[in-house]
Backbone as a printed PyTorch tensor [residue, N CA C, xyz], in Angstrom:
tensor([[[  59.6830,  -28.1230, -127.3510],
         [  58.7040,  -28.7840, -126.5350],
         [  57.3360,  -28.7040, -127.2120]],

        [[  56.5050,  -30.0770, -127.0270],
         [  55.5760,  -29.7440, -128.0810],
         [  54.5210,  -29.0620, -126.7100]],

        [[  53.0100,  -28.3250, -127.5960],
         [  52.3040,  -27.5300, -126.8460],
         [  51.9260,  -28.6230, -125.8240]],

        [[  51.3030,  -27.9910, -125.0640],
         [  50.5580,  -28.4650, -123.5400],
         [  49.2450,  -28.9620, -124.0460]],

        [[  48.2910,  -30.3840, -123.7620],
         [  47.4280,  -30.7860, -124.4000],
         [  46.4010,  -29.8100, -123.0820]],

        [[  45.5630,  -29.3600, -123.6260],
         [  44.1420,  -28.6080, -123.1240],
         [  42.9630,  -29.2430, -122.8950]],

        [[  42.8770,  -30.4180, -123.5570],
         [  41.5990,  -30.8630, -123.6970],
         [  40.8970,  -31.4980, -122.4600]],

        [[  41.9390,  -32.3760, -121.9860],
         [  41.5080,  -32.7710, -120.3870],
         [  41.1030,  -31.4480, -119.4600]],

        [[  41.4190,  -29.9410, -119.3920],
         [  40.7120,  -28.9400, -118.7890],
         [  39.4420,  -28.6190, -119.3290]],

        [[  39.6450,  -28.7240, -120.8190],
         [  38.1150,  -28.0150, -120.9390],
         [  37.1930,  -29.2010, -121.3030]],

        [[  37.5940,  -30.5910, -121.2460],
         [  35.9900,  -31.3590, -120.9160],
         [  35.7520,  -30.9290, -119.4730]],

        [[  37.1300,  -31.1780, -118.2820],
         [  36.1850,  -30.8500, -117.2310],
         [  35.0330,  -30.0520, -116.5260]],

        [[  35.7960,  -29.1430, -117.9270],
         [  34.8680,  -27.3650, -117.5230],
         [  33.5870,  -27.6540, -118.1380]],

        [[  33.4070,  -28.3190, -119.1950],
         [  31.9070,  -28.0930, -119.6100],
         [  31.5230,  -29.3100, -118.6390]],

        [[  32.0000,  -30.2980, -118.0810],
         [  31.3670,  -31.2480, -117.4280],
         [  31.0500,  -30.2330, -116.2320]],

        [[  31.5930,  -29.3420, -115.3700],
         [  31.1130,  -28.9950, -114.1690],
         [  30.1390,  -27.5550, -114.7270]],

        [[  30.4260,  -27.1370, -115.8970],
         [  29.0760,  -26.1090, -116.2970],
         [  27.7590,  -26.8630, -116.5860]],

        [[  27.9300,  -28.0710, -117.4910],
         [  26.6550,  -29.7300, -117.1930],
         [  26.1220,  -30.0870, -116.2020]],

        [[  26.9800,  -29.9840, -115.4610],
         [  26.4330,  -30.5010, -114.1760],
         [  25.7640,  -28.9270, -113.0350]],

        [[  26.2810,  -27.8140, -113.4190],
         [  25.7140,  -26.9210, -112.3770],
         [  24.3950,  -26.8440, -113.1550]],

        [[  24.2320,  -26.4920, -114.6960],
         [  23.7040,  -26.2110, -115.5550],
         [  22.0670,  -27.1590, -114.8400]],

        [[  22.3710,  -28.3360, -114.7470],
         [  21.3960,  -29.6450, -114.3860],
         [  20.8450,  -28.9900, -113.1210]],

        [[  21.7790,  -28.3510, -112.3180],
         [  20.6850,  -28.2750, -111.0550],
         [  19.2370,  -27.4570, -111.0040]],

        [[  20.0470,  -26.0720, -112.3030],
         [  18.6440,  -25.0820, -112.2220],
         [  17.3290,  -25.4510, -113.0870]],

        [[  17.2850,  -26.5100, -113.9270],
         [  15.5430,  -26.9470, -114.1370],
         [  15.3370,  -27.9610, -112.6550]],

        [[  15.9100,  -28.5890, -112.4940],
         [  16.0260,  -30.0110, -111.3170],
         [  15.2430,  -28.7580, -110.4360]],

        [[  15.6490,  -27.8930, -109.5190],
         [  15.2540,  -27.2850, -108.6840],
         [  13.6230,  -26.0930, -109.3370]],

        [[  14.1540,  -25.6470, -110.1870],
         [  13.2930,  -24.4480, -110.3950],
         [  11.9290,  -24.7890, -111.2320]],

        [[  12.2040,  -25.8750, -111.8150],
         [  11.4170,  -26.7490, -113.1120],
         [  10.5880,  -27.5540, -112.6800]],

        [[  11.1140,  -28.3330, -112.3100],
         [  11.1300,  -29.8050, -112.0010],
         [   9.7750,  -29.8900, -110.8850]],

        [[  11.0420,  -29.1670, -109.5150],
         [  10.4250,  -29.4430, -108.4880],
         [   8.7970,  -28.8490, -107.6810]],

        [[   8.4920,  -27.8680, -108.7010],
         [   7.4140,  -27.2630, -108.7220],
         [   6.0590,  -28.4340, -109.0680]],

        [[   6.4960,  -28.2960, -110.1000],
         [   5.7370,  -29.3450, -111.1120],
         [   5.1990,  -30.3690, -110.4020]],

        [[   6.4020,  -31.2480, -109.7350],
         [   5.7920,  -32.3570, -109.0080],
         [   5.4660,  -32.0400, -107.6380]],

        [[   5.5930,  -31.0820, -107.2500],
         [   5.3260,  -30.8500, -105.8710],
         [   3.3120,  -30.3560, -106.4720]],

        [[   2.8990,  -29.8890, -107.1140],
         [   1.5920,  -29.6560, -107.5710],
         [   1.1100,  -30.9220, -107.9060]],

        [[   1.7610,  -31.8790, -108.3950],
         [   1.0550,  -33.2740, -109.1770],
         [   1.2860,  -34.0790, -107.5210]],

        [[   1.5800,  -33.9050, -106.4720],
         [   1.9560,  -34.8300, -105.2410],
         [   0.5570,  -33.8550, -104.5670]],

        [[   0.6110,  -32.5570, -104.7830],
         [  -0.5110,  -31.9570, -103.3170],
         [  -1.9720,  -32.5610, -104.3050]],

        [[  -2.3330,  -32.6450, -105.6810],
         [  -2.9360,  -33.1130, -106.4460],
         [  -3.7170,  -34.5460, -106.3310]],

        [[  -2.7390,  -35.0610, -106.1390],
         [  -2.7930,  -36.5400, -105.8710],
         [  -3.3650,  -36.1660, -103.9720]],

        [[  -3.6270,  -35.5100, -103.2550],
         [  -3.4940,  -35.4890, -102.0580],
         [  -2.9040,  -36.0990, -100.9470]],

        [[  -1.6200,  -36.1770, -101.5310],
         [  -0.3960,  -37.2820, -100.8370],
         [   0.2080,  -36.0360,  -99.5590]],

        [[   0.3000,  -36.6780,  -98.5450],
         [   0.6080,  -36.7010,  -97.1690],
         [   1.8010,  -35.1410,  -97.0150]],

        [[   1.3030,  -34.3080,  -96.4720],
         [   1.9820,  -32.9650,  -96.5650],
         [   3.8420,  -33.3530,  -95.6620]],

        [[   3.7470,  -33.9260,  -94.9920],
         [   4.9700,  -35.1280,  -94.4710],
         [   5.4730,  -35.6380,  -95.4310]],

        [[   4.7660,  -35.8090,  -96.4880],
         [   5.5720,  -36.9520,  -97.3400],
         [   5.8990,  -35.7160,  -98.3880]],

        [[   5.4350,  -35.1250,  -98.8240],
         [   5.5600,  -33.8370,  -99.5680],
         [   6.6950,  -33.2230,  -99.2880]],

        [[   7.2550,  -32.9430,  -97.9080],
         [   8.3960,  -32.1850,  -97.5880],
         [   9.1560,  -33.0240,  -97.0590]],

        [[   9.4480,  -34.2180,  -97.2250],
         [  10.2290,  -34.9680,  -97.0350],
         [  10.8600,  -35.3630,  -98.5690]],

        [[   9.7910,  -35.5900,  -99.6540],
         [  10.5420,  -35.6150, -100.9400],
         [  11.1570,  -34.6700, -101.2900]],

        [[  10.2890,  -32.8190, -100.8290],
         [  11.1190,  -32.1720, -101.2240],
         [  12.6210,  -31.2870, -100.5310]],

        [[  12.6120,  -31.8750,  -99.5210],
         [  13.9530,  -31.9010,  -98.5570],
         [  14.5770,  -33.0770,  -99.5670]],

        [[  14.4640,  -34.1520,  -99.9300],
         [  15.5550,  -34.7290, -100.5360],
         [  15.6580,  -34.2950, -102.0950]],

        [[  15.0900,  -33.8240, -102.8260],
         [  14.9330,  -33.1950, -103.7950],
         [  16.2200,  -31.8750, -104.1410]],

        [[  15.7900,  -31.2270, -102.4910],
         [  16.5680,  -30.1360, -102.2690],
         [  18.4640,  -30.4100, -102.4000]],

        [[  18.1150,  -31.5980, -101.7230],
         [  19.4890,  -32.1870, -101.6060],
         [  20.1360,  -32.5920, -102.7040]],

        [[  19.5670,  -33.4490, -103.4050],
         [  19.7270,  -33.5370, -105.1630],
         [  20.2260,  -32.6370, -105.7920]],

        [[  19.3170,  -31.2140, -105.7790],
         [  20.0630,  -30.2740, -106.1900],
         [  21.4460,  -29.7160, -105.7140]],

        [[  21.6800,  -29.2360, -104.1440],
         [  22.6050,  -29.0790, -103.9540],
         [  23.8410,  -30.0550, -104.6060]],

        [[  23.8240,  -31.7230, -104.4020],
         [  24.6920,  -32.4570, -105.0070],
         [  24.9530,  -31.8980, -106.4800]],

        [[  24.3420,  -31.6880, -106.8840],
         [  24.3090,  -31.1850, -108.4850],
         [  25.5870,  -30.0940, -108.3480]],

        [[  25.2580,  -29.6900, -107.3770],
         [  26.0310,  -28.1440, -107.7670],
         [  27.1410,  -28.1750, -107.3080]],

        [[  27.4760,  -29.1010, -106.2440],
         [  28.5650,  -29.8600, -105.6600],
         [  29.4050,  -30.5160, -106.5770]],

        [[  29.2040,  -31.2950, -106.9920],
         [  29.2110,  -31.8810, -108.2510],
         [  29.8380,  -31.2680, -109.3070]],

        [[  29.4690,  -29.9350, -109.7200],
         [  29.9790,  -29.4770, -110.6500],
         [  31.3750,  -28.7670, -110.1090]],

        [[  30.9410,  -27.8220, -108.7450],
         [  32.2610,  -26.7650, -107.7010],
         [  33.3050,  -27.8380, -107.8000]],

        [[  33.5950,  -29.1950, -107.6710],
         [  34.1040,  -30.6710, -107.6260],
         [  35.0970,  -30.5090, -108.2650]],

        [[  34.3630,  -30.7410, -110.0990],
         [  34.7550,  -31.3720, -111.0770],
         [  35.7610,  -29.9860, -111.3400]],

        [[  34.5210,  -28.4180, -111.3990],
         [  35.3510,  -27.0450, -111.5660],
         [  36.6620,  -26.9810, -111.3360]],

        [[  36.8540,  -27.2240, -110.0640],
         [  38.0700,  -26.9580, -109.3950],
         [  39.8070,  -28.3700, -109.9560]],

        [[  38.8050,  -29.2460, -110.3820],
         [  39.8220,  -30.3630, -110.9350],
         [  40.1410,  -30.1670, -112.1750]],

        [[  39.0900,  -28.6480, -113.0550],
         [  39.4910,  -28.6660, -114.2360],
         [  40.5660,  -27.3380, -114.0300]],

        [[  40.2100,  -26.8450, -112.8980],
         [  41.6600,  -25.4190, -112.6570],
         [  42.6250,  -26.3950, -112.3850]],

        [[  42.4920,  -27.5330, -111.9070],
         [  44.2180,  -27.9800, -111.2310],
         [  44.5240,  -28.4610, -112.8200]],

        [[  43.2220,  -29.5380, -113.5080],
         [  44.4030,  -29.1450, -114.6380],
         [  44.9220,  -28.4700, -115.9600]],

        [[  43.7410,  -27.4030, -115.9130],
         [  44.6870,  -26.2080, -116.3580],
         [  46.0110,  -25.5760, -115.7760]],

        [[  46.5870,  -26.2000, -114.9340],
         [  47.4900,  -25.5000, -114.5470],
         [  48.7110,  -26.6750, -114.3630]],

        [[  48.2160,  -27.6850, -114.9260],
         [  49.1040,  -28.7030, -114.8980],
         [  49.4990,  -29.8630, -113.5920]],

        [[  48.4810,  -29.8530, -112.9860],
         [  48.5770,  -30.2310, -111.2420],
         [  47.5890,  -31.7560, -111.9180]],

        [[  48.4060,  -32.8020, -111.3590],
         [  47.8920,  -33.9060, -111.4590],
         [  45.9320,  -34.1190, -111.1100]],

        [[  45.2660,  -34.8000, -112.0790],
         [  43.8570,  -34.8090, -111.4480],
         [  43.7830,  -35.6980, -110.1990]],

        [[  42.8390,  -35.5770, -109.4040],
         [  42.3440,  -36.9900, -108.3160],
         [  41.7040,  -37.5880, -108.6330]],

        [[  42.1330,  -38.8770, -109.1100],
         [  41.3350,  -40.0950, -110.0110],
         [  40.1380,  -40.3350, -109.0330]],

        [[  40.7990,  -40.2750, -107.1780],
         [  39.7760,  -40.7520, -106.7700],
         [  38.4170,  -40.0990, -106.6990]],

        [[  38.7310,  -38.8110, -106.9420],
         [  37.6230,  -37.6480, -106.7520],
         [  36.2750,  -38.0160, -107.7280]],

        [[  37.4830,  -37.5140, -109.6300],
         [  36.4980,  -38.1810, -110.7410],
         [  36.0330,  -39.4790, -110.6900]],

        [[  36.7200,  -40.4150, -110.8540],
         [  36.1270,  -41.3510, -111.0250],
         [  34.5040,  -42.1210, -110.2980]],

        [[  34.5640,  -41.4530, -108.3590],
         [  33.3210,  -42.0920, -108.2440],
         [  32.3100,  -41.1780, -109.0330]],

        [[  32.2260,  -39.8950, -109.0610],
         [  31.5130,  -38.7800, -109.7260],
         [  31.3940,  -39.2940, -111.0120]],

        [[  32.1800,  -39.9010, -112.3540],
         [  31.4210,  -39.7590, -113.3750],
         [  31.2510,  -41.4510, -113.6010]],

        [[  31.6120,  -41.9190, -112.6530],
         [  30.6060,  -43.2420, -112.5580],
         [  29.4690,  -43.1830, -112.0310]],

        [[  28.9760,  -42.5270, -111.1000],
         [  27.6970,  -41.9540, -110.3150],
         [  26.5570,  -41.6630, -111.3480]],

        [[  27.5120,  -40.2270, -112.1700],
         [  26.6330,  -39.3690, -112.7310],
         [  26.0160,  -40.6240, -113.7900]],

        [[  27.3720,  -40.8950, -114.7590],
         [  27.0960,  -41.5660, -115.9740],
         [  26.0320,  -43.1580, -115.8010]],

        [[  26.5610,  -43.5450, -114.6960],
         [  25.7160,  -44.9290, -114.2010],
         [  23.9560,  -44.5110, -114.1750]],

        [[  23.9610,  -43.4400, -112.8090],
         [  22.6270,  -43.2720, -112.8580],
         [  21.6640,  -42.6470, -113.7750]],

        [[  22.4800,  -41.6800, -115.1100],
         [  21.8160,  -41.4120, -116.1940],
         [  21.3850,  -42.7120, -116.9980]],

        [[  22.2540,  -43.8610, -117.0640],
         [  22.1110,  -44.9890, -118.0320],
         [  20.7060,  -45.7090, -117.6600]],

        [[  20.4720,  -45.8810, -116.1260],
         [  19.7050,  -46.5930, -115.7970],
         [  18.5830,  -46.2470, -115.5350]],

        [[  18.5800,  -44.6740, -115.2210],
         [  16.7320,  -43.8880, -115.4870],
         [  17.0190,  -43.8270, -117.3460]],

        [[  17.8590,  -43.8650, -117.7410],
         [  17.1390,  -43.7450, -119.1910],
         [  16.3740,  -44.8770, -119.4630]],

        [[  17.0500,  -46.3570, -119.6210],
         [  16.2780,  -47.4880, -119.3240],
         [  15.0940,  -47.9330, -119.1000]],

        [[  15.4050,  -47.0980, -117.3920],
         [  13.9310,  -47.1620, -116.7030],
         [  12.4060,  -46.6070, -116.6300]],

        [[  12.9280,  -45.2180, -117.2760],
         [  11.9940,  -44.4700, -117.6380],
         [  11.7800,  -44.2550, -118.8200]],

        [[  11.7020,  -45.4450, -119.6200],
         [  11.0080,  -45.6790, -120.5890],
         [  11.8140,  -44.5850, -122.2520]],

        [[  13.2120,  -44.8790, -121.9410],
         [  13.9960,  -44.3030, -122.5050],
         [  13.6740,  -42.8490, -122.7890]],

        [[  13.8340,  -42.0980, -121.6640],
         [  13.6930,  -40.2610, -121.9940],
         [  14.5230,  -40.1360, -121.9440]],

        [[  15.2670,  -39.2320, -123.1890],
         [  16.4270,  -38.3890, -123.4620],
         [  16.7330,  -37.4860, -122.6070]],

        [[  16.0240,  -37.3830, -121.5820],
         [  16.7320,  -36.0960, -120.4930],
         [  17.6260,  -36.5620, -119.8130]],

        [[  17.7190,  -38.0920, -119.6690],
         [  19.0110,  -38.4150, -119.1490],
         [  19.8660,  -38.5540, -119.2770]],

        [[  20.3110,  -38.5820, -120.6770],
         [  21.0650,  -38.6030, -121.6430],
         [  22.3550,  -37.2570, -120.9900]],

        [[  21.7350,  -36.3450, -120.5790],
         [  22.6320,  -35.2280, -119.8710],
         [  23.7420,  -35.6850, -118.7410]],

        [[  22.6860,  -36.1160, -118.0140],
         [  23.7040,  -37.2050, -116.8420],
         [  24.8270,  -38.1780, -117.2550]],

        [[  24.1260,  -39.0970, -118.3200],
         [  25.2240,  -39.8430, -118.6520],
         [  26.4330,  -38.7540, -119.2970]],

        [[  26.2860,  -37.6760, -120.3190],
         [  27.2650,  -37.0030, -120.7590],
         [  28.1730,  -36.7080, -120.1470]],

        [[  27.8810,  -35.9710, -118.5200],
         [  28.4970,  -35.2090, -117.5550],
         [  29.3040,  -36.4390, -117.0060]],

        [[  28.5080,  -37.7990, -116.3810],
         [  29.2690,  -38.7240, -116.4400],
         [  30.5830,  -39.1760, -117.2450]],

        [[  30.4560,  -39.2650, -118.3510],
         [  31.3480,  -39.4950, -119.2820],
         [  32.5120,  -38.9450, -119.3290]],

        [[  32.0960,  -37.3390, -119.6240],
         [  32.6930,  -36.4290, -119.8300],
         [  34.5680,  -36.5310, -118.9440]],

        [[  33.3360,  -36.8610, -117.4620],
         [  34.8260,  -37.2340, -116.3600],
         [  35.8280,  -37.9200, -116.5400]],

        [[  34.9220,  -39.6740, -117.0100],
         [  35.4640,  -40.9790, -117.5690],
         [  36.9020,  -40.3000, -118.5790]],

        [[  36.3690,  -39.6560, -119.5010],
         [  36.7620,  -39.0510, -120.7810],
         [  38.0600,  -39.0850, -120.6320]],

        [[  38.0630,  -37.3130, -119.5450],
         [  39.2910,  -36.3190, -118.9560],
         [  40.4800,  -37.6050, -118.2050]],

        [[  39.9750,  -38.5070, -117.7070],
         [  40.8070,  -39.5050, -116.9390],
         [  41.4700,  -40.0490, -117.6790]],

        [[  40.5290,  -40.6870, -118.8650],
         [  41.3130,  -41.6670, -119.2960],
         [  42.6440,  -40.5360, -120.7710]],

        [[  42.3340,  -39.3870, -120.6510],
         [  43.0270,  -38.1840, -121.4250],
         [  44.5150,  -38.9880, -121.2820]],

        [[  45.8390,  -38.5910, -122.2860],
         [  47.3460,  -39.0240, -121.5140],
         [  47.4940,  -37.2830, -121.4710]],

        [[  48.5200,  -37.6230, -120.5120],
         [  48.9510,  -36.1560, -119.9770],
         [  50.2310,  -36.0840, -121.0840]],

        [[  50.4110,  -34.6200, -122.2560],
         [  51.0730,  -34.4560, -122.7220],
         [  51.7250,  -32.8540, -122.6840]],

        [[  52.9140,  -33.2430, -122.5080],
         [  53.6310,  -31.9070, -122.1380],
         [  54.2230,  -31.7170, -123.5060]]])
């Protein structure tokens, strides 16, 4: 019997370590920063904790996101069919919305991460399962 192919587990794994990896500047980095450039600007203390309640949420998805993908890369390390439906909206999500802030924002390479993690999913799916 030839070996068991691996590779579809461990893109998933670095895709859900990518993706947890993303939440801690997003939250700890990020959200500081602009929360000083928003009280700065003297924009509306309402509007302030309303971006950063959805901000908050962002992050959590992030980390969701990765617990997700984690757990689809244990099923297939262990040989348990993936859920196309699971990956697929996830690294169309991720990979879509990295493509289009790169674009949009005037092509910054930080998005470039998103699309990866995106991909990464695309990747593992389109993997053939070889026993």
């Amino acid at each position: 019997m030839p070996p068991r192919r691996r590779a579809s587990p461990l893109v998933l794994a670095l895709a859900a370590l990518g993706m947890a990896l993303c939440s801690l500047p997003h939250a700890l980095g990020a959200w500081p920063h602009f929360r000083e450039g928003l009280v700065a600007l003297g924009a509306d203390p309402y509007l302030i904790g309303a971006i950063g309640s959805a901000w908050a949420f962002g992050t959590v998805m992030m980390l969701a996101s990765g617990a997700i993908v984690g757990a689809q890369a244990w099923r297939a390390w262990r040989d348990q069919p993936l859920h196309g439906a699971t990956l697929l909206p996830l690294g169309l999500a991720w990979a879509g919305y990295g493509l289009a802030a790169y674009a949009l924002r005037d092509f910054n390479t930080h998005y470039l991460a998103f699309v990866a993690c995106g991909a990464a999913l695309l990747v593992a799916l389109a993997l053939p399962r070889v026993r």
